[in-house]
C-alpha positions in Angstrom: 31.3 -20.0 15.3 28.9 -21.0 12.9 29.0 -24.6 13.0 25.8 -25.8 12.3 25.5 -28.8 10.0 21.7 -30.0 9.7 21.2 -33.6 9.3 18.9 -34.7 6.3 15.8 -35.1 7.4 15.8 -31.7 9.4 17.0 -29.8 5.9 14.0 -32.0 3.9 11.6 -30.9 6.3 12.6 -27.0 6.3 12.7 -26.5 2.5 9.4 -28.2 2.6 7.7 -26.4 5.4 9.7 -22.5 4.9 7.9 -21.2 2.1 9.0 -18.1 3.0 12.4 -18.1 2.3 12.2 -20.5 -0.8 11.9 -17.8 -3.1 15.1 -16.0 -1.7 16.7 -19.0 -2.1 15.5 -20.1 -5.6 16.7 -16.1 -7.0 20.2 -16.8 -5.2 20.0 -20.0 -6.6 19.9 -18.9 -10.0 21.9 -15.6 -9.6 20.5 -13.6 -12.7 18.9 -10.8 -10.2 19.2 -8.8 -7.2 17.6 -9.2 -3.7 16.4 -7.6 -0.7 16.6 -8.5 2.9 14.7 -6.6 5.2 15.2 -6.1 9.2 12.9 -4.0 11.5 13.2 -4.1 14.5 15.5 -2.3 18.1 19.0 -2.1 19.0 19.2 -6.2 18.6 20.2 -6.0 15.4 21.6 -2.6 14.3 25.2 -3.4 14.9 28.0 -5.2 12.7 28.6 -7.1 15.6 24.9 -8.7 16.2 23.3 -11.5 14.8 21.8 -9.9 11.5 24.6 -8.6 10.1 26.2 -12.0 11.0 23.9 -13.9 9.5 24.3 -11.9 6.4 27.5 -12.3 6.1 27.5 -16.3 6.6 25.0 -16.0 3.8 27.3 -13.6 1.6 30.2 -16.1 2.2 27.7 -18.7 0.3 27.1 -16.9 -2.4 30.4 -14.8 -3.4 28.8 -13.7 -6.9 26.6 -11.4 -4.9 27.6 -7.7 -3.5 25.8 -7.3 -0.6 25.3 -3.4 0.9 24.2 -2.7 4.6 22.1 0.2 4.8 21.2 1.6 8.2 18.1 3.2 9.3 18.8 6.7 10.5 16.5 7.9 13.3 17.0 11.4 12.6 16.8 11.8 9.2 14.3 9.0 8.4 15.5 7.4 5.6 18.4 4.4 4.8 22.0 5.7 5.5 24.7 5.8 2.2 25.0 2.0 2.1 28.3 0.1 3.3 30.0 -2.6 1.5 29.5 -5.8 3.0 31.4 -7.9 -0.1 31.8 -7.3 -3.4 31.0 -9.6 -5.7 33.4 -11.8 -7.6 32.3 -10.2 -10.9 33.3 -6.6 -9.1 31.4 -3.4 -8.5 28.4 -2.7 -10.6 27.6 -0.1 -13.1 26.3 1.2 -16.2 27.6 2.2 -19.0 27.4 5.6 -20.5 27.8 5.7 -24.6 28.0 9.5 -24.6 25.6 10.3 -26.9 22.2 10.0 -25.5 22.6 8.1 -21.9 21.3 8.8 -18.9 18.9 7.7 -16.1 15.5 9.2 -15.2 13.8 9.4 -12.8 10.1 10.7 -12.9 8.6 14.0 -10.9 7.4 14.1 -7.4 6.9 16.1 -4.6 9.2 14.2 -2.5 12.3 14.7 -5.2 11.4 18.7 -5.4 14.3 19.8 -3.1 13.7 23.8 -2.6 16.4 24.4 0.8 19.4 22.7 1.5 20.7 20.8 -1.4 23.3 17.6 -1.2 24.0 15.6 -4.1 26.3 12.7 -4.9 27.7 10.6 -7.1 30.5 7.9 -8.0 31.7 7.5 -11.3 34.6 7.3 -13.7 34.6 9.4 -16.9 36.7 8.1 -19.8 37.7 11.8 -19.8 37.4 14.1 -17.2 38.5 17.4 -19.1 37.5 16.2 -22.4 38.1 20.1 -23.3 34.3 21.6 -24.6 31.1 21.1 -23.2 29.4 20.6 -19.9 29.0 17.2 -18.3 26.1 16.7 -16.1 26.6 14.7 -12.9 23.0 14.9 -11.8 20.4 17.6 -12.4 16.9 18.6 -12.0 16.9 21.3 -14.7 14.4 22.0 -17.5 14.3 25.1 -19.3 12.7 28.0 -18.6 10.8 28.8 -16.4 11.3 24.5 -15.1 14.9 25.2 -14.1 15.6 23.7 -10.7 19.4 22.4 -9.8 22.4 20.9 -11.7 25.5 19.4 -10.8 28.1 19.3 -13.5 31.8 18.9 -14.6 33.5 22.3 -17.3 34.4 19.7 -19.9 37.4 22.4 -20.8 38.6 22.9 -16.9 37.8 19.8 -15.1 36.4 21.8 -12.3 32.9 20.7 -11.4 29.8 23.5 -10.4 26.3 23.9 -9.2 23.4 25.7 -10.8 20.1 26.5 -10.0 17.5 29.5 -9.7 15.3 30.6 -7.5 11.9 31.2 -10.0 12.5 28.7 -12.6 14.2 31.3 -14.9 16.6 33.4 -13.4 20.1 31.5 -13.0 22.3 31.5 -10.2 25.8 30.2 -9.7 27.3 28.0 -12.8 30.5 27.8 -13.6 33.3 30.7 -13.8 31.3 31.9 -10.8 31.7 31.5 -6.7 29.4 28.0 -7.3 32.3 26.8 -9.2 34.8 24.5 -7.2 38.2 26.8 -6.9 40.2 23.9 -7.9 39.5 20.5 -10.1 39.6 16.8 -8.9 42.8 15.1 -9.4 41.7 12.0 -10.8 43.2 9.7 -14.2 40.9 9.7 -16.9 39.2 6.2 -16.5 39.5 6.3 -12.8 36.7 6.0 -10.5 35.7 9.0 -7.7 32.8 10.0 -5.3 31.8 13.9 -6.0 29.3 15.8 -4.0 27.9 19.4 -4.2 26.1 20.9 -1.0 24.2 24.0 -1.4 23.4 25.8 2.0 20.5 28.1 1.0 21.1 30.4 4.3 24.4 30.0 6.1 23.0 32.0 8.7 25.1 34.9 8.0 23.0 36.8 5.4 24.6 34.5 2.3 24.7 31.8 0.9 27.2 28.9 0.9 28.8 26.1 -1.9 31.0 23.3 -1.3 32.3 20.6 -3.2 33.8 17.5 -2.0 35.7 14.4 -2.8 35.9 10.6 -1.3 36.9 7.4 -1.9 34.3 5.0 -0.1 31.5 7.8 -0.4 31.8 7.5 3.7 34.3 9.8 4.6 34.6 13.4 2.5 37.6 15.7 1.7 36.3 19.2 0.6 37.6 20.2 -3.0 39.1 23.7 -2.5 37.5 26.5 -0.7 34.0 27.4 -0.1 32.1 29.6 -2.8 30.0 32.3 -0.3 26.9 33.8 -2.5 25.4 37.5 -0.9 22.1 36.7 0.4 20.1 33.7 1.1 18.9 31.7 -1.8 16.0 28.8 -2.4 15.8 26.3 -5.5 12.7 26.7 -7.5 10.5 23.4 -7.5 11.1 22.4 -10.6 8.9 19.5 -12.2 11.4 18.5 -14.9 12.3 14.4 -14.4 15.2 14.2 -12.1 18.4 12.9 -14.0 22.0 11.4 -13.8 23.8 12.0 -16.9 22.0 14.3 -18.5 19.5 17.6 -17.7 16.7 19.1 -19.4 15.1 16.1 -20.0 17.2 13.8 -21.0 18.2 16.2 -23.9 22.2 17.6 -23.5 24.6 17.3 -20.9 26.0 13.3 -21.7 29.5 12.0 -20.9 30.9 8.3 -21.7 32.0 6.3 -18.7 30.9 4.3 -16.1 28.4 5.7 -13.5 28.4 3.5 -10.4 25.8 5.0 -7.8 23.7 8.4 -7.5 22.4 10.6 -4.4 20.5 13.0 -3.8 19.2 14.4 -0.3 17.1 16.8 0.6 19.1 18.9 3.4 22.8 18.5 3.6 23.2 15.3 5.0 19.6 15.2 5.3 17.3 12.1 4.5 18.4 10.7 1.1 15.4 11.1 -1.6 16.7 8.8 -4.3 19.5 6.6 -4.8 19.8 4.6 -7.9 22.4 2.2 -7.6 23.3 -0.4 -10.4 23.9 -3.7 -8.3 20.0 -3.8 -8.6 20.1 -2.8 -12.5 20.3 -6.4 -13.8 19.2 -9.0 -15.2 20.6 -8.3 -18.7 18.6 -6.7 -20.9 16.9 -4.7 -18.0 15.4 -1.2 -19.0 14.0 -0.3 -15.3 15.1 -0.7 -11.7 13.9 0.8 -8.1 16.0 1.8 -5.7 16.1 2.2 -1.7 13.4 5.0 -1.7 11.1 3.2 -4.5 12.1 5.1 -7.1 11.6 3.9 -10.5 15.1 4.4 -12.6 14.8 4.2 -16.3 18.0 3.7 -18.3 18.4 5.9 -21.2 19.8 6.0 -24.9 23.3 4.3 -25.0 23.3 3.3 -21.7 24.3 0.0 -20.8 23.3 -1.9 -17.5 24.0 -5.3 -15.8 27.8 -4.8 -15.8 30.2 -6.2 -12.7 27.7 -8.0 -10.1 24.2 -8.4 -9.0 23.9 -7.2 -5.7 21.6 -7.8 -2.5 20.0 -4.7 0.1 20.5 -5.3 3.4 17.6 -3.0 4.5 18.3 -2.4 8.4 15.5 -0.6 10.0 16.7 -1.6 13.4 16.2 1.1 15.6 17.9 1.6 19.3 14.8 2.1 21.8 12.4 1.3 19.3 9.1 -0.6 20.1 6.9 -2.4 17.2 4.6 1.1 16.9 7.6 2.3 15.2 7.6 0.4 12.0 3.7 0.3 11.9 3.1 4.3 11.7 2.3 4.7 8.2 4.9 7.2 7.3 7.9 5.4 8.6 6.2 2.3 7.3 6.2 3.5 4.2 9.9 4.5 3.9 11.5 1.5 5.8 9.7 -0.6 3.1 9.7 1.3 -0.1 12.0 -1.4 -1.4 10.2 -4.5 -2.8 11.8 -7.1 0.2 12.2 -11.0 -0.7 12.5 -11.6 3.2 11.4 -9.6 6.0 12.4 -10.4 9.6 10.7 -8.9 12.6 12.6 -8.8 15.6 10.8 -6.5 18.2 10.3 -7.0 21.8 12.7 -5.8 24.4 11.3 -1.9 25.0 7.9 -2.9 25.0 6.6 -2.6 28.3 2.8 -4.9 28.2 2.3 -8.3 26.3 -1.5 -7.3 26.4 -2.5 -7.8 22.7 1.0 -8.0 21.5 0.4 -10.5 19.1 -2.4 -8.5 17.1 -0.3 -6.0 17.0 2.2 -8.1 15.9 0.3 -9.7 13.6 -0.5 -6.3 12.1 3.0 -5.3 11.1 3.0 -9.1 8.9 -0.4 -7.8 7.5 1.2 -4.1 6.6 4.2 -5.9 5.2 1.8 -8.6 3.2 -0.4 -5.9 2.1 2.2 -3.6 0.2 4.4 -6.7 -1.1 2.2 -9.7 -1.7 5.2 -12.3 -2.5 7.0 -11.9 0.5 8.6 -13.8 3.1 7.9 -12.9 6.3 9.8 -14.0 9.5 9.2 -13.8 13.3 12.6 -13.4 15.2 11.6 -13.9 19.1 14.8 -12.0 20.8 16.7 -13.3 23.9 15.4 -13.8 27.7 16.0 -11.2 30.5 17.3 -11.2 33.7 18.0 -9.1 36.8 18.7 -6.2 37.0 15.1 -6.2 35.1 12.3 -6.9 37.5 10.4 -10.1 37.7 7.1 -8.3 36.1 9.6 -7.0 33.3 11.4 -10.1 32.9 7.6 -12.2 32.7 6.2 -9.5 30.2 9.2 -10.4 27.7 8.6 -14.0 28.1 5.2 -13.5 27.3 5.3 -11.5 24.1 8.0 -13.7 22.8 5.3 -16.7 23.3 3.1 -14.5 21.4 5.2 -14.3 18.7 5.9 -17.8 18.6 2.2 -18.2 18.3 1.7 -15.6 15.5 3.9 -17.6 13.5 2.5 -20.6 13.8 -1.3 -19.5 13.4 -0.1 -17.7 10.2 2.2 -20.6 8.7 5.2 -17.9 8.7 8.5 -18.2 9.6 10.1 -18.1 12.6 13.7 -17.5 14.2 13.6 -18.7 17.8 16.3 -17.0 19.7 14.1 -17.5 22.9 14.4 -20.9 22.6 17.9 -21.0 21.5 18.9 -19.4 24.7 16.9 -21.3 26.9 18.0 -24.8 25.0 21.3 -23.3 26.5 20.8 -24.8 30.2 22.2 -21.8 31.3 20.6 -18.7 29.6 22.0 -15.9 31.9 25.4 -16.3 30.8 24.7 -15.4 27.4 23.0 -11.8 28.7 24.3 -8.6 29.6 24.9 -8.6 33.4 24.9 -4.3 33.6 21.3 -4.2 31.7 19.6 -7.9 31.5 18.6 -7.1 28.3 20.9 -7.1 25.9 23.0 -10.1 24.5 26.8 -10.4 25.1 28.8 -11.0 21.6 29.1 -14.7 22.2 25.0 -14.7 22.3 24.0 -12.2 20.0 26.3 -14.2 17.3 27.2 -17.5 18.8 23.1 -18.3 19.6 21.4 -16.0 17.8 22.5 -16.0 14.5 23.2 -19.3 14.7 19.6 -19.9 14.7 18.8 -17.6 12.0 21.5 -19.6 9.7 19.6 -22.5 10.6 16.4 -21.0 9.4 17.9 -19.7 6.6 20.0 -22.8 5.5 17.2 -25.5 4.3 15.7 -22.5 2.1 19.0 -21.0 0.4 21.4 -24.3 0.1 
């Protein structure tokens, strides 16, 4: 399917010319750090079937060392979705280390990580010892002393059954373990071993109380609750505590530790609401590494004993496509700010289908590279022109597209970007139509969406990352 062999002279001339992408290619190159790829853009290129996630995993296929994760935009929450696996690198799953002793990561106060309703919180990690028989061991907490207390998710060293605590004024606890916030039964899992937990908290379960769950999972996807639901009398709310939010640890990075491997953190604010922070290790490298961001921009700070840079260096898949979307949709400032929170090395742009007038399309455009430039000055920026139309669109419709892909074209080349030509490629076809959607004339089929489309964004791609 994705035959494409450059000759010489073309693969000279795109290295030269793609600056772009050379510094994606030069960090894959070398292999010593993570990436990110970032796609915004309409219902083109949300799918596992369409061309980015196609041309991601040609590009994965070249460079097996790498785990590569596909996160989603979700439209109703406004934030990534949990990211799926796309491979795992030949080194394994990443994660740090816990010592025990004093590790942990931090993450700094703000507003954004001060979850007062709904709680959901979720990790994956193996303990060497999952009922090491004394002591508490915190999964992930925001939870100073008094009056700072907030939340905190944690494993009864002497029971294996894992709990949630929090209070409602900063002092006052509520819940903890040997209570109704305590899960009824413990994980079954081998010391060692390697499991998702998560802790909802339902502050008003619309039946004057309160409700607790716990749950278990294997791929973090798919959740299988652990025992029966703890039901608190009367609503509740989690103080806004300003203590540093934590995995491993609470109060500040003070008691609470557990040796083991931690292997990805969660936290959302509303059950299954937008996801706040995320650490995840595959971007906790090169070796040596004391900080790291994750999807949201948080900055993670590795603690004490821990140890990161273990298993493989991994690449974000950022996919802001949206269904319906139009290019106003990335540019508002708020969304803006959260589809790109992630420091991207390559940024496609691949809007164009809902938009209904070409009139000024390319400032507009234009803008979105200039948002994009603005908050990451080092990187590469791509146009991605999307597919012709045909009946049953109209003639005026089908003209409009053909315009603002031209104007995109143009963008490109007044701004020495990059540029994935789909338009063309279907059109270099002889026999476009065939490649379209005959219900909507909009959409590509399968064959075009992967057979032209990515094709041409491997081509772009290939010079730069070979």
């Amino acid at each position: 399917m994705f035959g494409y062999k450059p000759n010489f002279d073309m693969v000279a001339s795109k290295r030269f010319g793609n600056r772009f992408a050379r510094e994606l290619g030069n960090r894959l190159v070398i292999g010593k750090e993570p990436a990110c790829i970032l796609v915004m853009g309409d219902s083109t290129g949300n799918e596992t079937t369409e061309w980015f996630y196609k041309t991601m995993e040609w590009l994965a296929n070249k460079y097996p060392a790498y785990t590569f994760l596909h996160h989603l935009w979700n439209d109703t929450n406004q934030s990534y979705n949990t990211p799926t696996v796309l491979q795992t690198g030949s080194a394994g799953t990443a994660y740090i280390t816990f010592g025990g002793v004093t590790s942990g990561l931090s993450i700094p106060d703000a507003a954004g990580l001060r979850v007062t309703g709904d709680l959901d919180v979720r990790v994956k990690v193996a303990l060497n010892d999952w009922v090491p028989g004394a002591g508490d061991l915190v999964l992930a907490s925001k939870f100073d002393g008094a009056p700072n207390r907030g939340w905190c998710f944690s494993i009864k060293g002497s029971t294996g059954k894992v709990y949630l605590w929090w209070s409602a004024n900063g002092t006052d606890l509520i819940g903890g373990s040997g209570t109704y916030a305590e899960s009824s039964v413990s994980p079954t899992v081998a010391d060692g071993a390697e499991l998702w937990l998560r802790a909802t908290l339902d502050v008003d379960n619309g039946a004057s109380g309160h409700d607790v769950k716990f749950y278990t999972s294997t791929d973090g996807i798919t959740w299988t609750q652990l025992g029966t639901t703890g039901a608190g009398v009367g609503t509740t709310s989690i103080y806004a505590s300003t203590d540093e939010l934590n995995f491993g640890c609470r109060t500040t990075h003070t008691v609470g530790f557990w040796a083991g491997k931690f292997y990805y953190g969660e936290v959302r604010n509303g059950i299954n609401g937008a996801i706040i922070a995320s650490p995840n290790p595959i971007n906790a490298f090169p070796v040596g590494i004391t900080t790291f961001k994750d999807v949201q921009g948080n900055t993670i700070t590795v603690r004490g004993d821990a140890t990161p840079a273990n298993g493989s260096p991994g690449i974000f898949l950022l996919n802001a496509s949206t269904p319906g979307a139009v290019i106003t949709y990335s540019t508002d400032a708020t969304r803006f700010a959260k589809q790109a929170a992630h420091e991207p090395q390559l940024s496609f742009i691949s809007y164009g289908h809902n938009e209904t007038s070409a009139t000024g399309y390319q400032a507009t455009y234009e803008g979105l590279c200039t948002q994009l430039l603005t908050k990451w000055a080092n990187i590469g920026v791509v146009g991605v022109t999307q597919n012709p139309q045909k009946t049953p669109r109209t003639t005026t419709q089908i003209n409009t597209h053909a315009q603002i892909n031209r104007q995109i074209a143009q963008a490109m080349a007044k701004n020495n970007y990059g540029l994935v030509d789909a338009y063309r490629a279907f059109m270099d076809t002889g026999n476009p139509n065939s490649y379209i959607n005959d219900a909507d004339g909009v959409h590509p089929t399968v064959s075009g969406s992967q057979q032209l489309w990515a094709n041409e964004a491997i081509k772009f791609l290939q010079a730069a990352v070979a």
